[in-house]
DOMAR-7713 format. One record per residue (C-alpha): residue in one letter; x, y, z; residue number from 1. Coordinates in nm, 2 decimals, always signed. Example, Ala and Ser with C-alpha at 12.3 -4.5 7.8 and 13.67 -1.06 7.14 Angstrom:
2
resn|xx|yy|zz|resi
a|+1.23|-0.45|+0.78|1
s|+1.37|-0.11|+0.71|2
This chain:
316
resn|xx|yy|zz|resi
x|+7.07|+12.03|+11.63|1
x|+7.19|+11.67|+11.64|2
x|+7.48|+11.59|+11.86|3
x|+7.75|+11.50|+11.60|4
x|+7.89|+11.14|+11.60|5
x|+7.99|+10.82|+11.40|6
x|+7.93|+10.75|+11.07|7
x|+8.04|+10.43|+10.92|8
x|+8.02|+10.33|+10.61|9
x|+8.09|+9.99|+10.45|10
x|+8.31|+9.96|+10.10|11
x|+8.55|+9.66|+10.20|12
x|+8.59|+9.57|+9.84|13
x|+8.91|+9.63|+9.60|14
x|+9.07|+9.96|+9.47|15
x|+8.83|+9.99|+9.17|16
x|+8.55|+10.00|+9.42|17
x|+8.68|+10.25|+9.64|18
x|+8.76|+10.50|+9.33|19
x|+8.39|+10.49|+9.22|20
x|+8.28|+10.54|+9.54|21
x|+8.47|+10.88|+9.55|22
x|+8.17|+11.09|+9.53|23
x|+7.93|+10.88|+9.75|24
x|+8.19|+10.98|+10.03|25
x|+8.24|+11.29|+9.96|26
x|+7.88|+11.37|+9.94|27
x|+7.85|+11.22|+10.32|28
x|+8.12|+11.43|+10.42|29
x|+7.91|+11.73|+10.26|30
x|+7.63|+11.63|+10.47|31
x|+7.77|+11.52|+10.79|32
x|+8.04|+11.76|+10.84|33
x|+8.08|+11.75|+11.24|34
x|+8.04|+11.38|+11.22|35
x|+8.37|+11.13|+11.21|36
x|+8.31|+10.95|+10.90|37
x|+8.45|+10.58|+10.91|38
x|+8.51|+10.40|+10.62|39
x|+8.50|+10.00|+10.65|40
x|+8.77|+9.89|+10.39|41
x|+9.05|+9.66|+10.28|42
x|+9.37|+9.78|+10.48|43
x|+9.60|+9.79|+10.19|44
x|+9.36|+10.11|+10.07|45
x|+9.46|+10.31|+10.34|46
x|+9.72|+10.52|+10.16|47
x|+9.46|+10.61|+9.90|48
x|+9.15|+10.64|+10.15|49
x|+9.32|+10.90|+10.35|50
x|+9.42|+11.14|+10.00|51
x|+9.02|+11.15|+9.94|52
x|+8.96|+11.36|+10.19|53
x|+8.66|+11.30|+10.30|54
x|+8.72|+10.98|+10.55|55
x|+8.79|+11.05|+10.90|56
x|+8.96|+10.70|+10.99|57
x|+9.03|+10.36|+10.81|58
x|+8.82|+10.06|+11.01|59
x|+9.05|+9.75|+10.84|60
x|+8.75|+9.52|+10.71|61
x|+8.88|+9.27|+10.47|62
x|+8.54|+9.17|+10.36|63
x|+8.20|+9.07|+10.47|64
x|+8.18|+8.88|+10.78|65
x|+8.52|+9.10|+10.88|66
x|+8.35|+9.43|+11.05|67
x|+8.43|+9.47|+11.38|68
x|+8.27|+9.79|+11.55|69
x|+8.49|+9.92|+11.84|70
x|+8.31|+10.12|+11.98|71
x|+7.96|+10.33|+12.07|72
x|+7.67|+10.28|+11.84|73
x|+7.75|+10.51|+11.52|74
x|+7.45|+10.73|+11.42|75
x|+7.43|+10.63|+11.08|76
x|+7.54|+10.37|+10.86|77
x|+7.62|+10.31|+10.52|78
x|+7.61|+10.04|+10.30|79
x|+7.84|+10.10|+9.97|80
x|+7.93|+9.75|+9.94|81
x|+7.61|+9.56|+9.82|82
x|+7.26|+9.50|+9.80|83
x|+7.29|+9.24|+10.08|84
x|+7.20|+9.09|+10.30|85
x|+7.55|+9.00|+10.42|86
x|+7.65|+9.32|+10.37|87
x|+7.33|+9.45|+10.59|88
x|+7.37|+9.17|+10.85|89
x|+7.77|+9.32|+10.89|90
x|+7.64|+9.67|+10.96|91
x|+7.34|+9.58|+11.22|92
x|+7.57|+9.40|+11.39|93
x|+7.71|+9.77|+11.50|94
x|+7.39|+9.85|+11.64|95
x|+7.33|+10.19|+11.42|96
x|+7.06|+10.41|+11.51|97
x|+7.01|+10.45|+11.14|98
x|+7.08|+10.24|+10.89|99
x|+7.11|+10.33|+10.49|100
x|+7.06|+10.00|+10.23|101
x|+6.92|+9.94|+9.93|102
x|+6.55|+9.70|+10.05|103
x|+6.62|+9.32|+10.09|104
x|+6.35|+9.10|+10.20|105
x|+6.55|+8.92|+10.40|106
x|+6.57|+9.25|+10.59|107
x|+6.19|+9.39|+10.55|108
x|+6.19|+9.61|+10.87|109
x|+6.50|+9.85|+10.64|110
x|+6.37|+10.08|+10.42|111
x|+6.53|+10.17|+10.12|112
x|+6.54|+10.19|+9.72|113
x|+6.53|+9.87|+9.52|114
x|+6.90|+9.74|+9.39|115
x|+6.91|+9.90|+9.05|116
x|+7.03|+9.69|+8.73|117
x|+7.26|+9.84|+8.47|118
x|+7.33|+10.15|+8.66|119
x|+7.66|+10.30|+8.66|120
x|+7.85|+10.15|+8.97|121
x|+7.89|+10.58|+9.05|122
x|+7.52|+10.64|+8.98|123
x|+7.43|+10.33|+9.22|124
x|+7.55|+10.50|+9.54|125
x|+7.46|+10.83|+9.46|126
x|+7.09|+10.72|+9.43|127
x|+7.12|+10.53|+9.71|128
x|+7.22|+10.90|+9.89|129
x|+6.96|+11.04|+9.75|130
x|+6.67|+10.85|+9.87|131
x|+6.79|+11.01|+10.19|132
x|+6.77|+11.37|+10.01|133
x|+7.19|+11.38|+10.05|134
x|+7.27|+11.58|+9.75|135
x|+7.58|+11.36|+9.56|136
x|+7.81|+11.53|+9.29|137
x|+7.85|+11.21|+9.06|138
x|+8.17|+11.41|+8.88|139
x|+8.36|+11.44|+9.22|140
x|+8.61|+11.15|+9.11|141
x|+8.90|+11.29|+9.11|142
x|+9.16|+11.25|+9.35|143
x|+9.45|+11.50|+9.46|144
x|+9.82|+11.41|+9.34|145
x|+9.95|+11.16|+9.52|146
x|+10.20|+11.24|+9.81|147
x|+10.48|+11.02|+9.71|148
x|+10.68|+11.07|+9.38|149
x|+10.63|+10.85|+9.07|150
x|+10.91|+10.61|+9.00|151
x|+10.88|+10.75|+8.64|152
x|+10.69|+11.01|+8.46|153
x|+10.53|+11.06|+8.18|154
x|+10.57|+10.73|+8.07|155
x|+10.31|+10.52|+7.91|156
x|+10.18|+10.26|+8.15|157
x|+10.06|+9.93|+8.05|158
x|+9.89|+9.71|+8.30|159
x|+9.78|+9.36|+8.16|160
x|+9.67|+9.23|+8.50|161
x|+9.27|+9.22|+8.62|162
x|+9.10|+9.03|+8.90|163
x|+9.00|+8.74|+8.71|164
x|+9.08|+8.56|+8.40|165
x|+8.76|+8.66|+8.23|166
x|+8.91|+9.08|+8.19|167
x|+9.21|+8.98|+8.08|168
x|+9.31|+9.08|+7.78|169
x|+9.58|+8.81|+7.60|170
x|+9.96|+8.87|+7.74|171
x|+10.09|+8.87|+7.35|172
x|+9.86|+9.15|+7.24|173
x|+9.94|+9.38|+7.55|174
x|+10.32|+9.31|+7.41|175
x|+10.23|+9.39|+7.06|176
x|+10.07|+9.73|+7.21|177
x|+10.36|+9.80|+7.42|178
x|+10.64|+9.74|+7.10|179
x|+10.46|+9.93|+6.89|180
x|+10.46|+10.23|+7.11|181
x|+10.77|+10.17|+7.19|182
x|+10.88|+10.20|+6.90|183
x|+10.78|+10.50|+6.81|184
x|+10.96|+10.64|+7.13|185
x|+10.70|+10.61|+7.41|186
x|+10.89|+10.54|+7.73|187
x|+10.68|+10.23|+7.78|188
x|+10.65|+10.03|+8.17|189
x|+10.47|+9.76|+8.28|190
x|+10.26|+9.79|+8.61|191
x|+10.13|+9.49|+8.81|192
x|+10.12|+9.35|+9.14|193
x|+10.38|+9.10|+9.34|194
x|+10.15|+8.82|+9.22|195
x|+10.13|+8.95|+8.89|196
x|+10.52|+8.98|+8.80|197
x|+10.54|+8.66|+8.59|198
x|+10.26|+8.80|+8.33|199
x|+10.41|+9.14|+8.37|200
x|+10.77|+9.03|+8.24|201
x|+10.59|+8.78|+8.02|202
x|+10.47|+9.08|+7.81|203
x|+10.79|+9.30|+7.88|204
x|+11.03|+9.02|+7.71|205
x|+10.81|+8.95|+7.42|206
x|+10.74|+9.34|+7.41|207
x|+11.18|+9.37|+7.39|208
x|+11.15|+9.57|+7.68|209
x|+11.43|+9.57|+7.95|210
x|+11.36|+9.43|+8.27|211
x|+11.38|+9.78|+8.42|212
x|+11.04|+9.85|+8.22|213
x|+10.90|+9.60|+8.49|214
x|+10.73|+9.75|+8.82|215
x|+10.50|+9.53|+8.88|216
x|+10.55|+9.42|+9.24|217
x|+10.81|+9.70|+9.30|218
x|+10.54|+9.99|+9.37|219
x|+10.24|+10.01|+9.64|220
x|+9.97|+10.14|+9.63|221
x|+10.07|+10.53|+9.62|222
x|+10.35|+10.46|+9.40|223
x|+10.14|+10.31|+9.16|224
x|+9.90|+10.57|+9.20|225
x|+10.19|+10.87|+9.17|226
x|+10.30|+10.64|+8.83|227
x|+9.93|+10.65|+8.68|228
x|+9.95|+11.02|+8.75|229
x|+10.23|+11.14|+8.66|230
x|+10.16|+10.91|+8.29|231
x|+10.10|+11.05|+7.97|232
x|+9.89|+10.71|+7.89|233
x|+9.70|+10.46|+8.06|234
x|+9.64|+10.10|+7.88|235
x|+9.48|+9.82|+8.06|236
x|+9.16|+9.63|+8.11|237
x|+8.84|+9.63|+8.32|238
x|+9.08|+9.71|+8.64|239
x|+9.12|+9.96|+8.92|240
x|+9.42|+10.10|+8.73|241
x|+9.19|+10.22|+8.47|242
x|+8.99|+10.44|+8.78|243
x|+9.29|+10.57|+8.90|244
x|+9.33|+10.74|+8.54|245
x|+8.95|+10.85|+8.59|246
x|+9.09|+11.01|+8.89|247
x|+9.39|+11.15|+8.83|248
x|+9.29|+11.32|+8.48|249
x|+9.53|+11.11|+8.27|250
x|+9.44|+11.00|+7.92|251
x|+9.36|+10.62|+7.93|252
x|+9.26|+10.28|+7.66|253
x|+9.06|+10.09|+7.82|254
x|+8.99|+9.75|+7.74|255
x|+8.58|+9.63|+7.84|256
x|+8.44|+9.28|+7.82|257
x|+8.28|+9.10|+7.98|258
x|+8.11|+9.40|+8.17|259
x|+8.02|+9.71|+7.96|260
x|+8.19|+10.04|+8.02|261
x|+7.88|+10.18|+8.10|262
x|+7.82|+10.03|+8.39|263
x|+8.23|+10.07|+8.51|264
x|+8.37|+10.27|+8.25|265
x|+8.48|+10.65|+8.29|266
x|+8.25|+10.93|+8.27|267
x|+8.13|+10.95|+7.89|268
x|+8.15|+11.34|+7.88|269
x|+8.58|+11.22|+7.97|270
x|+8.69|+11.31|+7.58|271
x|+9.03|+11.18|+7.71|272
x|+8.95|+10.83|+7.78|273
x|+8.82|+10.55|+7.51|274
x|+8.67|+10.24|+7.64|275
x|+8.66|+9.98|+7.40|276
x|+8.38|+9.73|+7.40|277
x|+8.26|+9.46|+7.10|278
x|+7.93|+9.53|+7.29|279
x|+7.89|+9.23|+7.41|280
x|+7.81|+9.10|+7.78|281
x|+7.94|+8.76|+7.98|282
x|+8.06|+8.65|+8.30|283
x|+8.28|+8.88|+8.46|284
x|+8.43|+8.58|+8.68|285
x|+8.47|+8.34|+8.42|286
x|+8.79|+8.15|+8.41|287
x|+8.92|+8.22|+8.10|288
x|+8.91|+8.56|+7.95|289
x|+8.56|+8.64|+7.75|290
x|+8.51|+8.66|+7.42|291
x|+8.40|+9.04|+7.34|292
x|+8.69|+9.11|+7.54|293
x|+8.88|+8.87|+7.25|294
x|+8.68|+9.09|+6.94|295
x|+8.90|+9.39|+7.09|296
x|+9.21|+9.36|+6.88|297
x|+9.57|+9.53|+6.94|298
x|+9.55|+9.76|+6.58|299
x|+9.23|+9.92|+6.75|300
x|+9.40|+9.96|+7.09|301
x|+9.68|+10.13|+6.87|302
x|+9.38|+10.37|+6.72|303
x|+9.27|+10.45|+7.05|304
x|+9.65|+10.53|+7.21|305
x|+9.73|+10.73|+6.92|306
x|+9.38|+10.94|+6.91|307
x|+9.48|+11.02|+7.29|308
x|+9.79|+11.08|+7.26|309
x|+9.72|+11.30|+6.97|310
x|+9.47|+11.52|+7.16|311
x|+9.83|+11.64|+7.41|312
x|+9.53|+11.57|+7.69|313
x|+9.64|+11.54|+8.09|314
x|+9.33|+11.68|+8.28|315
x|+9.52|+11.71|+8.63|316
């Protein structure tokens, strides 16, 4: 038998990332069980890294060019974060006696499967286990609850915010969403974070919610993550808010364009989440927000919440 050792894997992406990597992880802490498992990742994860249960320690990587290896050669490593070859580069630079990748030529002497094109982000890593013969449970995405409580619960949460301007959906239709539920007695709040306060009470005030309906930039990570939880409703775009209510089992609208759900979306057999798509495909970094994303319009995001809601749905 093998002496047990390191295994470090590299995911040093954003929170959406991490979440579908879930089962990738797990299935390596399935197969490695003696080994310490390492995960290379954003510091700000940590909180939500350590409730997976299946990483031994958090190595702070920021991003590639960032991985710093402290110490003996790990006996395997993993890359989860792209096809390369930075991503590659980052991880021979820790000397592994094995290295797992997806085949780059600028790296012909590592074996591995070809990157795969319109594959479910989930799907992509588990195939890339695979190829080793790891077995991989792509359902294994949820998460247990969260060890903090939720500033609020059962609240419907609204998150207008994404990573770039192209998966956002329009700031006035969010508020029309948010009124209307509102309205009709939802307890409605509206998540962001500290650099996405202004768009957050943009939406609140012309929503005619009170600033206390704000908590963007007033939760971290595992508060946010207790909120989505603890919610009867998740509304929000193309974002890692939408995974977390993949994970934590609570009914969610979700908002796709430029990138199709099936590729990031939740798992199709999920009856309590709707992605909405015009079925159309763009740049997912474009400066200003895409125009399927556009075709989606508030009355339909309305149709969604209430077909949800309707259901009485909260798969913990």
């Amino acid at each position: 038998m093998a002496l047990s050792g390191s295994i470090l894997v590299l995911r040093a992406l954003g929170l959406g990332d991490l979440l579908t990597a879930v089962p990738a992880l797990r299935a390596l802490r399935a197969a490695y069980p003696d080994d310490r498992l390492v995960l290379a990742a954003p510091e700000p994860l940590r909180g939500l890294v350590a409730s997976i249960e299946a990483v031994d320690e958090l190595l702070p990587t920021p991003g590639l060019g960032a991985l710093r290896w402290p110490g003996a050669a790990p006996r395997l490593a993993v890359n989860l974060h792209g096809r390369g070859p930075e991503s590659i580069r980052d991880l021979l630079s820790a000397d592994p006696e094995s290295l797992l990748t997806h085949r780059h030529p600028a790296y012909p002497g590592s074996a591995g499967p070809d990157w795969p094109t319109r594959l479910h982000e989930v799907d992509r890593w588990c195939r890339l286990l695979e190829y080793r013969g790891i077995a991989t449970d792509r359902d294994a995405l949820w998460l247990p609850a969260p060890p903090v409580p939720a500033p609020v619960s059962r609240a419907v949460v609204v998150h207008p915010g994404a990573a770039y301007p192209a998966r956002r959906w329009p700031p006035e239709r969010f508020a029309r969403v948010a009124r209307t539920l509102s309205a009709g007695g939802r307890p409605v709040v509206i998540t962001g974070s500290r650099a996405e306060v202004p768009l957050a009470n943009t939406v609140a005030a012309q929503a005619g919610l009170p600033p206390s309906a704000v908590y963007a930039g007033r939760t971290d990570l595992l508060e946010l993550a207790a909120l989505v939880a603890e919610a009867q409703l998740v509304i929000c775009g193309d974002t890692g808010v939408g995974h977390l209510a993949t994970a934590y089992g609570t009914p969610s609208v979700l908002l796709f364009g430029p990138t199709p759900p099936h590729t990031w979306g939740p798992p199709v057999t999920a009856r309590h989440h709707i992605a909405l798509w015009a079925g159309r495909t763009g740049d997912p970094h474009a400066d200003r927000p895409d125009s399927g994303l556009l075709m989606v319009r508030p009355e339909r995001v309305l149709t969604a919440a209430a077909e949800v809601l309707g259901k009485g749905a909260h798969h913990g």
